[in-house]
ROLO-195036 format. One record per residue: residue number from 1; chain; z, y, x of N, C-alpha, C in turn. Coordinates in steps of 0.02 Angstrom, whole numbers. Atoms other than C-alpha are relative to their C-alpha. Example, Ala and Ser with C-alpha at 12.3 -4.5 7.8 and 13.67 -1.06 7.14 Angstrom:
<pts>
<pt pos="1" unit="A" n_Z="0" n_Y="-59" n_X="45" ca_Z="390" ca_Y="-225" ca_X="615" c_Z="0" c_Y="60" c_X="45"/>
<pt pos="2" unit="A" n_Z="-3" n_Y="-59" n_X="-42" ca_Z="357" ca_Y="-53" ca_X="684" c_Z="37" c_Y="55" c_X="-39"/>
</pts>
This chain:
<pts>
<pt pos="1" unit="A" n_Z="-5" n_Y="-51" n_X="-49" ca_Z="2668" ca_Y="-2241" ca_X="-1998" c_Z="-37" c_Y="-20" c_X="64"/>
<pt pos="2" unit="A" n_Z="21" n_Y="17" n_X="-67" ca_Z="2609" ca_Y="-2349" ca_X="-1859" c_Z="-94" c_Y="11" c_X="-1"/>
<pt pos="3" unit="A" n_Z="71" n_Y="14" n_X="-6" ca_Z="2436" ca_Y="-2367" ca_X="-1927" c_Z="-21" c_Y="82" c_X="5"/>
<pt pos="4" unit="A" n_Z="30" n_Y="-70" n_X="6" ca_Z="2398" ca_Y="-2174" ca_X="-1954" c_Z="5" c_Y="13" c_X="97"/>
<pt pos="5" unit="A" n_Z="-14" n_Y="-36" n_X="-51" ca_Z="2470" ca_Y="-2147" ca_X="-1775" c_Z="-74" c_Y="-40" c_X="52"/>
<pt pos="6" unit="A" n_Z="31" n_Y="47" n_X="-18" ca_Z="2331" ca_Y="-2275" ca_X="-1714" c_Z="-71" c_Y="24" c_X="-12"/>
<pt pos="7" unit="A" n_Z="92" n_Y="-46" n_X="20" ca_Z="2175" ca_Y="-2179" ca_X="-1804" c_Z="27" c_Y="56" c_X="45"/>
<pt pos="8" unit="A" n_Z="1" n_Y="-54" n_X="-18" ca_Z="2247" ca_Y="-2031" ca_X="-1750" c_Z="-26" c_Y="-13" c_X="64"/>
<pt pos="9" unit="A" n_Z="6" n_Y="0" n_X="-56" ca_Z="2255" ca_Y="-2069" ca_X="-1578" c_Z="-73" c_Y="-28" c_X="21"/>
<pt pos="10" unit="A" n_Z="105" n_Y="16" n_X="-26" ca_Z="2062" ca_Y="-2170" ca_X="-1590" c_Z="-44" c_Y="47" c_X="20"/>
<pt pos="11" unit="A" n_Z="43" n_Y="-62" n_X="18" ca_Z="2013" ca_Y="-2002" ca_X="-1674" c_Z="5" c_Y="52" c_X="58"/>
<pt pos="12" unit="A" n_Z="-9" n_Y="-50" n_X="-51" ca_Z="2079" ca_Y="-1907" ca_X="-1511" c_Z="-30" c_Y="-23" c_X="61"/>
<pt pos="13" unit="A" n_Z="17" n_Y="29" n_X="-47" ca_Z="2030" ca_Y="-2018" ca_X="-1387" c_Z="-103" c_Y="15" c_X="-18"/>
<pt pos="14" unit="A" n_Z="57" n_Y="-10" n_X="8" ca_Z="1848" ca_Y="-2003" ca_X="-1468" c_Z="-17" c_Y="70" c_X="-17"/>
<pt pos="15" unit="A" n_Z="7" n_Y="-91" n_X="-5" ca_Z="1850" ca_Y="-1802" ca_X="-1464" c_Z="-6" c_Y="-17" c_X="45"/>
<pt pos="16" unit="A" n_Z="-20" n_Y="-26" n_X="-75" ca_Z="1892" ca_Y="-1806" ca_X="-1283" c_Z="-57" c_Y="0" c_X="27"/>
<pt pos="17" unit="A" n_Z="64" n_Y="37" n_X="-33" ca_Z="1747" ca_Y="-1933" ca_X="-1248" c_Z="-57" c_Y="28" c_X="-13"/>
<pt pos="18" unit="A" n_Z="68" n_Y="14" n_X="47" ca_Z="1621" ca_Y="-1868" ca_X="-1351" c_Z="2" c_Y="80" c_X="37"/>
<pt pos="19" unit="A" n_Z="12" n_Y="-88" n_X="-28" ca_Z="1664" ca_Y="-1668" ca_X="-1260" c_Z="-18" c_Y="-5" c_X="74"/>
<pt pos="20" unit="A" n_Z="-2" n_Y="7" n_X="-51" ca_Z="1681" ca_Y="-1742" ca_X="-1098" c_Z="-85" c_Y="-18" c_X="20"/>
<pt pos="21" unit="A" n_Z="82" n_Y="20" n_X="-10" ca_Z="1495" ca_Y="-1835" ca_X="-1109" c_Z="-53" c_Y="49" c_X="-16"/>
<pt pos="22" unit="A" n_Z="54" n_Y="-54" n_X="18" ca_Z="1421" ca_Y="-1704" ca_X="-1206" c_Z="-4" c_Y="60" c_X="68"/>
<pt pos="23" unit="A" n_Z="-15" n_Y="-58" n_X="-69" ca_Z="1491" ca_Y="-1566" ca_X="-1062" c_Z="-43" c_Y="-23" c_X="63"/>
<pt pos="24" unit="A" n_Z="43" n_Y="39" n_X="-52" ca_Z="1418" ca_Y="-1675" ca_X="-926" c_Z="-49" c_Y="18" c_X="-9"/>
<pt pos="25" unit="A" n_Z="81" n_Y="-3" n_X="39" ca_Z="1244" ca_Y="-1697" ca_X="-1006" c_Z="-28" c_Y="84" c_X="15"/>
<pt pos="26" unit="A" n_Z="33" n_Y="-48" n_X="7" ca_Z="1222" ca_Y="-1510" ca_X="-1057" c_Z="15" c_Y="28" c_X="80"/>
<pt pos="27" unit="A" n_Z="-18" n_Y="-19" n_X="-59" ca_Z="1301" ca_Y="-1452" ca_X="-874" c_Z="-90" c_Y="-20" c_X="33"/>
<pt pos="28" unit="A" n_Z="56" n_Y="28" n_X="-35" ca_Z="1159" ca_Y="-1570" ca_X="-778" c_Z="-63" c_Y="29" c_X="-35"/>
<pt pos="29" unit="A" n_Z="72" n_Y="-5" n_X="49" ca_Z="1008" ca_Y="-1520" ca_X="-915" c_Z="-8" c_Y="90" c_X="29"/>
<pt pos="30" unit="A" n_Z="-28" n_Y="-78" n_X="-12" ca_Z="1090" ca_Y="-1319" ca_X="-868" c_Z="-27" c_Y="9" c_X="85"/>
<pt pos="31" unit="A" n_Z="33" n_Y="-10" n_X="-75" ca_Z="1065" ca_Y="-1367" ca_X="-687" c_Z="-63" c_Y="10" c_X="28"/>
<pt pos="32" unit="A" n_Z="83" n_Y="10" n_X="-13" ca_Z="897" ca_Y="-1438" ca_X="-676" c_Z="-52" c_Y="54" c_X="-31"/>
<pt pos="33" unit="A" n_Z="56" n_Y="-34" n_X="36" ca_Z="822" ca_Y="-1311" ca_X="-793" c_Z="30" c_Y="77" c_X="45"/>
<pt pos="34" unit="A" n_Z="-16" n_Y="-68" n_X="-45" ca_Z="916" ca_Y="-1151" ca_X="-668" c_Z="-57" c_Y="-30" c_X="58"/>
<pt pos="35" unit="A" n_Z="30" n_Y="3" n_X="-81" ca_Z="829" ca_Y="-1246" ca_X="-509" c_Z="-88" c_Y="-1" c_X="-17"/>
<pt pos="36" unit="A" n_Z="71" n_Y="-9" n_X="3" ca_Z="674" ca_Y="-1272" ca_X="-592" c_Z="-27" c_Y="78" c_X="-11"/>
<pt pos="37" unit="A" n_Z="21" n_Y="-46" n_X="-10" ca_Z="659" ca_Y="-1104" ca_X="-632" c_Z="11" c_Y="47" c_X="56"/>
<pt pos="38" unit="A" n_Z="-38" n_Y="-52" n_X="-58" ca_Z="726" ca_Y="-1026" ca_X="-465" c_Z="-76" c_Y="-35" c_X="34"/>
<pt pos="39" unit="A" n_Z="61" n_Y="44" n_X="-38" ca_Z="575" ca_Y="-1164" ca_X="-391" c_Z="-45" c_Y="44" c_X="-24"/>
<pt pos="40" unit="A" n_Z="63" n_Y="-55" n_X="6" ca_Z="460" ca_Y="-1074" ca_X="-495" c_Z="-20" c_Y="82" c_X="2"/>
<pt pos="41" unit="A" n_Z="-7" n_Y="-70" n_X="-51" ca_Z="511" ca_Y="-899" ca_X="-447" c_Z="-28" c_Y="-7" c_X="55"/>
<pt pos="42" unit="A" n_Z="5" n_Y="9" n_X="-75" ca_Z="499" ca_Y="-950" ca_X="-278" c_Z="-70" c_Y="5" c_X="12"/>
<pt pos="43" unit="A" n_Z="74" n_Y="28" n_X="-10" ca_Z="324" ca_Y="-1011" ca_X="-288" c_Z="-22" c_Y="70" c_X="-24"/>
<pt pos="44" unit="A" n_Z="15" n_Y="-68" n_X="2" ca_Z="290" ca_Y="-850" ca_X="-372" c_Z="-5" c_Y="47" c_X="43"/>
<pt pos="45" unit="A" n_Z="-7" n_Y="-90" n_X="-64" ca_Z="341" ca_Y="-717" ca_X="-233" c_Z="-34" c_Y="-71" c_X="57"/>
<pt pos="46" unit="A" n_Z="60" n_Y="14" n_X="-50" ca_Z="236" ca_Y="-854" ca_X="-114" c_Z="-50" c_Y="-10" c_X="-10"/>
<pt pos="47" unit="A" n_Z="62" n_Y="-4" n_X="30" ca_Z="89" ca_Y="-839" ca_X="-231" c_Z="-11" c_Y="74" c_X="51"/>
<pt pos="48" unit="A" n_Z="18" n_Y="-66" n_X="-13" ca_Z="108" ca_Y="-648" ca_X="-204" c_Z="-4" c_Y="29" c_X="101"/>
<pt pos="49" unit="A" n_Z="-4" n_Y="-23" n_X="-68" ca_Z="148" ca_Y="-644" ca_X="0" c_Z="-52" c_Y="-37" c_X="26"/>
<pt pos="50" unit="A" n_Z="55" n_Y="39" n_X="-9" ca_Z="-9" ca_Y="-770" ca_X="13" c_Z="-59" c_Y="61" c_X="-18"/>
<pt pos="51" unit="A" n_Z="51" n_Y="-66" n_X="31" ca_Z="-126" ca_Y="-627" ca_X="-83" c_Z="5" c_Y="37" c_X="51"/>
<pt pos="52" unit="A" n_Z="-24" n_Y="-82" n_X="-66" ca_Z="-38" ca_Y="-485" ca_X="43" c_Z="-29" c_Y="-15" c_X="31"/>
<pt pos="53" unit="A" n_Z="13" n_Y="21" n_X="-72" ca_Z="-81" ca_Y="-600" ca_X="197" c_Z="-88" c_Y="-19" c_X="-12"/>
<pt pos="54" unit="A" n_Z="67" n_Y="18" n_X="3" ca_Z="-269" ca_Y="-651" ca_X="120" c_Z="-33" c_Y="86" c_X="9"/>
<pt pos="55" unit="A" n_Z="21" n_Y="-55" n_X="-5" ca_Z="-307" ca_Y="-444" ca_X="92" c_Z="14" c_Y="42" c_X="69"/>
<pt pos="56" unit="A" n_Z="-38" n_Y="-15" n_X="-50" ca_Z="-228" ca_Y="-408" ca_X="250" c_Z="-68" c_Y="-47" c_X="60"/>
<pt pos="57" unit="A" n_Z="73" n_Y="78" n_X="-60" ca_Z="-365" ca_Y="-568" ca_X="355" c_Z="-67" c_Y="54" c_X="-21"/>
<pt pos="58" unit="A" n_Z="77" n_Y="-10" n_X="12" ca_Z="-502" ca_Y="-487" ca_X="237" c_Z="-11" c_Y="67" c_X="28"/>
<pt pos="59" unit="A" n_Z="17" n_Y="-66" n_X="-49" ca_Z="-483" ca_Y="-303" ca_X="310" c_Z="1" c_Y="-19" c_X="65"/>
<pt pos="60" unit="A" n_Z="34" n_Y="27" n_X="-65" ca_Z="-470" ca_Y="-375" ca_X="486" c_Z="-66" c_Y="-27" c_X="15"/>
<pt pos="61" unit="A" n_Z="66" n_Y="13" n_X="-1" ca_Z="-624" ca_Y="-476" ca_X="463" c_Z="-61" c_Y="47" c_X="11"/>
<pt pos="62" unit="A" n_Z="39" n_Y="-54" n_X="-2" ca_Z="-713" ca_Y="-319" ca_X="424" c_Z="18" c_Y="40" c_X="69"/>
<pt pos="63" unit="A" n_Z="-11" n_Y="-77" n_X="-63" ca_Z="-632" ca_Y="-223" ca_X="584" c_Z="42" c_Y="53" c_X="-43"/>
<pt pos="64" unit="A" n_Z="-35" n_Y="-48" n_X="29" ca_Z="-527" ca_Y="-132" ca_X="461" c_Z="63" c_Y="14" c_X="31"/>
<pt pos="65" unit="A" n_Z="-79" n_Y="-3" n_X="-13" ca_Z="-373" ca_Y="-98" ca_X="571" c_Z="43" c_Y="38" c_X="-7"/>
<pt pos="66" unit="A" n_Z="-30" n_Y="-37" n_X="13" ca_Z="-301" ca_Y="47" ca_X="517" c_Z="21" c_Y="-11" c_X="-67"/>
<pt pos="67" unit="A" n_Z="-35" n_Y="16" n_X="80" ca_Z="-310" ca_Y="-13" ca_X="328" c_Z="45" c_Y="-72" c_X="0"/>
<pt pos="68" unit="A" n_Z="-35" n_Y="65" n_X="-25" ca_Z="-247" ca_Y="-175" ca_X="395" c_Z="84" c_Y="9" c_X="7"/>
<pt pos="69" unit="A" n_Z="-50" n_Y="-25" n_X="-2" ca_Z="-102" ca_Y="-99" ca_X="455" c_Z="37" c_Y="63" c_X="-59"/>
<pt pos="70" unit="A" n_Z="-20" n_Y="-45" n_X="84" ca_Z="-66" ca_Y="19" ca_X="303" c_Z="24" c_Y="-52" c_X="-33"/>
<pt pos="71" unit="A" n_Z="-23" n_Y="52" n_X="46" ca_Z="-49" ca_Y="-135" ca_X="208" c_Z="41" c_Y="-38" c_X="4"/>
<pt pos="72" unit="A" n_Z="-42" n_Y="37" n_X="-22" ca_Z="59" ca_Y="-219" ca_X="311" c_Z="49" c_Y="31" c_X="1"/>
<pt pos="73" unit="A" n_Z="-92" n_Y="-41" n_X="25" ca_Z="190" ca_Y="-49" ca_X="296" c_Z="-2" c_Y="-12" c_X="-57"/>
<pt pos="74" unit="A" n_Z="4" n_Y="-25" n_X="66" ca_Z="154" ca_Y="-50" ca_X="114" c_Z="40" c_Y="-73" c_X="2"/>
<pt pos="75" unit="A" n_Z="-26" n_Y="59" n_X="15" ca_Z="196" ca_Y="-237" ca_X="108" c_Z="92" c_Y="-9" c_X="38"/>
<pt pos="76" unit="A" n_Z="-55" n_Y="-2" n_X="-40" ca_Z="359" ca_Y="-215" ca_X="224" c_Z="42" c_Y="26" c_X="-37"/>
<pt pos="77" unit="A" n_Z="-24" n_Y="-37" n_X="20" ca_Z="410" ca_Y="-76" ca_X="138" c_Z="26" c_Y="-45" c_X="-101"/>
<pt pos="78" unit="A" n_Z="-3" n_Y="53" n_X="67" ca_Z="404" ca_Y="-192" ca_X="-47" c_Z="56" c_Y="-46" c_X="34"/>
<pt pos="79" unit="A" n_Z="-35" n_Y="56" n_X="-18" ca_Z="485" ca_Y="-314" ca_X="39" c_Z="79" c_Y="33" c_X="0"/>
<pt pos="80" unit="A" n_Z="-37" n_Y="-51" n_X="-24" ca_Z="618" ca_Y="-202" ca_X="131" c_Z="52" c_Y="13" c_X="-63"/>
<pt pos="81" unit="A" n_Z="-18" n_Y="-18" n_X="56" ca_Z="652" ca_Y="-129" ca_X="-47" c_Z="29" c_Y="-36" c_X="-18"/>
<pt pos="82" unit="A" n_Z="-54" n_Y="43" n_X="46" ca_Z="701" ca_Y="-274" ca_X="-134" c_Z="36" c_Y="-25" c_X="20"/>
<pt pos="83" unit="A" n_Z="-82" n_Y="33" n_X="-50" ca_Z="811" ca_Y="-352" ca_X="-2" c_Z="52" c_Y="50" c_X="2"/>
<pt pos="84" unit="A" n_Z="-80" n_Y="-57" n_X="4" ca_Z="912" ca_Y="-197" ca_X="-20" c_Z="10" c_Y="-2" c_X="-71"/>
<pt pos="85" unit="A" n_Z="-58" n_Y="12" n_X="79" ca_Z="933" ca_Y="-211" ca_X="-214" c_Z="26" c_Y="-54" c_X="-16"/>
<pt pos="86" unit="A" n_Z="-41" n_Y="72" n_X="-14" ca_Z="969" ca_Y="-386" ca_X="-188" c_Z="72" c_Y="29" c_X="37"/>
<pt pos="87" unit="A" n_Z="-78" n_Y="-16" n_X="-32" ca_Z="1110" ca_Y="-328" ca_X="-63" c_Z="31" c_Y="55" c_X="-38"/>
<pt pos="88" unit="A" n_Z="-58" n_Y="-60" n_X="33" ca_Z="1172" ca_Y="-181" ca_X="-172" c_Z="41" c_Y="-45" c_X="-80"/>
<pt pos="89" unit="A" n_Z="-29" n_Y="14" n_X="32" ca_Z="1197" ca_Y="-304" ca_X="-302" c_Z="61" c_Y="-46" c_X="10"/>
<pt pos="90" unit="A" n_Z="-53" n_Y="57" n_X="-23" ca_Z="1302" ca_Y="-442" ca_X="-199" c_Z="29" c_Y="-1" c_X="64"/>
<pt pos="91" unit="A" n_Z="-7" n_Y="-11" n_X="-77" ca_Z="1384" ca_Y="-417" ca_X="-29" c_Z="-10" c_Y="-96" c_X="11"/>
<pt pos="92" unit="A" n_Z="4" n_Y="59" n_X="-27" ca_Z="1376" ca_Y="-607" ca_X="-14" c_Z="-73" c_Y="-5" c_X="46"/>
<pt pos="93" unit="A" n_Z="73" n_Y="16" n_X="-22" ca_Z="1176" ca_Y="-587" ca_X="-14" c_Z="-6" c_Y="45" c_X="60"/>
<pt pos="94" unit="A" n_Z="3" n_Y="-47" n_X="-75" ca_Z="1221" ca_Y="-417" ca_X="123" c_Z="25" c_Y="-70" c_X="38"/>
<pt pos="95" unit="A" n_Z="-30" n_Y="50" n_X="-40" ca_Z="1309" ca_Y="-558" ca_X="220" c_Z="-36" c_Y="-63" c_X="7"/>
<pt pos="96" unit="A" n_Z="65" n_Y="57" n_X="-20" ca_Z="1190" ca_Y="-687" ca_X="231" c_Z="-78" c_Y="55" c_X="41"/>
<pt pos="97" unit="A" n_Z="64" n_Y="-24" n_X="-28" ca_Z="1042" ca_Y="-554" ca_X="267" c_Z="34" c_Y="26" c_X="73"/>
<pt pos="98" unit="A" n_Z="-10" n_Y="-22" n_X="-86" ca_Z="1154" ca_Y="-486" ca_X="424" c_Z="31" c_Y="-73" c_X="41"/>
<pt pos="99" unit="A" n_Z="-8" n_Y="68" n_X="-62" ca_Z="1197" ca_Y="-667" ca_X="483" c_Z="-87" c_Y="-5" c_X="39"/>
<pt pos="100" unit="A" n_Z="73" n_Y="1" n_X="-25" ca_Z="998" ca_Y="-672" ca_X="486" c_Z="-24" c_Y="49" c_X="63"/>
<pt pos="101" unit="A" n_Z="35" n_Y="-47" n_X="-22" ca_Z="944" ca_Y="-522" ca_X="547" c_Z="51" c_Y="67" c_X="3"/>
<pt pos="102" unit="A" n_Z="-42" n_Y="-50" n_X="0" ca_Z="1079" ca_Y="-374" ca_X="579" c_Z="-25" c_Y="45" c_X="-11"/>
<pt pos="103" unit="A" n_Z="42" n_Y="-89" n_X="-26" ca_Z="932" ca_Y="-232" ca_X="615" c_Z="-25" c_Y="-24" c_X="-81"/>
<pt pos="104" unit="A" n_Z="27" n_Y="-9" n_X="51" ca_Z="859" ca_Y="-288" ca_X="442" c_Z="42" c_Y="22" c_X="-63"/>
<pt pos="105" unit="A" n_Z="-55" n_Y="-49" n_X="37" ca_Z="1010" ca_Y="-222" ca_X="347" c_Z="-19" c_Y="54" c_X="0"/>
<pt pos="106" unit="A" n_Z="6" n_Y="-53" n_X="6" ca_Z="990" ca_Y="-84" ca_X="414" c_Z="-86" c_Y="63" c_X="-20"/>
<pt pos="107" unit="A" n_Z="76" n_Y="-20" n_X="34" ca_Z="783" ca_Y="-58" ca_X="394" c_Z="7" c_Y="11" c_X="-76"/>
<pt pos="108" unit="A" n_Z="-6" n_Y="-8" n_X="62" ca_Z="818" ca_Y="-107" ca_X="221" c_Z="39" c_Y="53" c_X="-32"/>
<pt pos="109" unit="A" n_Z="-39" n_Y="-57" n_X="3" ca_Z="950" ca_Y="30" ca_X="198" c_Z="-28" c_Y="70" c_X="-3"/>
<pt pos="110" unit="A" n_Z="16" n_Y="-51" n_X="-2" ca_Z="823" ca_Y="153" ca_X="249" c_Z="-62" c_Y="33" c_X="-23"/>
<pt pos="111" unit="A" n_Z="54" n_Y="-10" n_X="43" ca_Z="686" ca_Y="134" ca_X="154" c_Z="-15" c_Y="16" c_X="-37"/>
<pt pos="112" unit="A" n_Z="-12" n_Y="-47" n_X="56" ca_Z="634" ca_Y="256" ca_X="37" c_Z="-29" c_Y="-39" c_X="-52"/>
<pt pos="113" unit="A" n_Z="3" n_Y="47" n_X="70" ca_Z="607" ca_Y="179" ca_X="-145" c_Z="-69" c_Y="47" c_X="-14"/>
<pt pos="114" unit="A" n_Z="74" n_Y="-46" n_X="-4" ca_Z="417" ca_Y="233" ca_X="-153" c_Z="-61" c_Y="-54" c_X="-56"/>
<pt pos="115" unit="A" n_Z="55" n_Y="39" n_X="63" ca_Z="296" ca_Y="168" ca_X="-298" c_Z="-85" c_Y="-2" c_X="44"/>
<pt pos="116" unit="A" n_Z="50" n_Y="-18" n_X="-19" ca_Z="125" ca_Y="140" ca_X="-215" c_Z="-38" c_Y="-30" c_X="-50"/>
<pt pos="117" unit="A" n_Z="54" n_Y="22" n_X="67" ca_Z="-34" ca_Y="146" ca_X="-338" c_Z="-61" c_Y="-24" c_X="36"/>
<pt pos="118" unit="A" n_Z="76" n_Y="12" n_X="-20" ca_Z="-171" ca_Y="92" ca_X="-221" c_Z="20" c_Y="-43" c_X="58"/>
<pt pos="119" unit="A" n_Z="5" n_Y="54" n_X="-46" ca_Z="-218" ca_Y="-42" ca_X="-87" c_Z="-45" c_Y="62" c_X="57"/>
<pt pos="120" unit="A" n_Z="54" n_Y="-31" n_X="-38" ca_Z="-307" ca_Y="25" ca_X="66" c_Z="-70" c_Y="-51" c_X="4"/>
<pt pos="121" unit="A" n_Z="79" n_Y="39" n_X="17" ca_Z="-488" ca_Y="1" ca_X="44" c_Z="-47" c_Y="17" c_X="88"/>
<pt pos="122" unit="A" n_Z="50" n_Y="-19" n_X="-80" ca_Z="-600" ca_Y="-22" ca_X="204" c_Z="-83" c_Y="33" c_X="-12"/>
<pt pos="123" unit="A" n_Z="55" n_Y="-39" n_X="19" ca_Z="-733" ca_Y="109" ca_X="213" c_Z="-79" c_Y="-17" c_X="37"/>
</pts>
């Protein structure tokens, strides 16, 4: 009786260990592979606000200031947009954007959800 109670208890003690290390492991592997991809999001939407701000220099260059400025509502308005479906999905993320910025709640709030198909081109 003593000896069975003796595996048993090895055999439990080596479940525990073997859920506890494995849990760890996949947790940390779960982490690093969420941050790396949140990193490479990131870098993504500052690929794209780098482009905005280069097409935005290259119509100035030209004297383009009216398409200059078009591009800069068009880009506001993108922006604008998605910080409000971000906040409609989480009040945490509303509550961080009005610790920031209180009036940008409300910009974002009022911005009409508008598809634009064209860049302004300098004539």
């Amino acid at each position: 009786m003593k000896q069975s109670f003796k595996i048993v208890g090895i055999v439990f003690i080596t479940v525990v260990l073997t859920s506890v290390a494995t849990s760890y492991f996949v947790r940390k592997g779960t982490i690093r592979a969420f941050t790396d991809e949140v990193s490479a999001m990131e870098a993504t939407n500052d690929v794209g606000r780098v482009e905005a701000y280069d097409r935005i220099e290259a119509l100035l260059i030209k004297g383009c200031n009216k398409e200059a400025l078009e591009t800069v509502r068009i880009e506001q308005s993108s922006m604008l947009s998605a910080i409000r479906y971000e906040m409609e999905g989480s009040s945490e993320v509303m509550q961080r954007v009005k610790q920031r910025n209180a009036n940008m709640v409300e910009r974002a709030m009022k911005v009409s959800a508008q598809t634009v198909t064209y860049l302004p081109q300098c004539k």
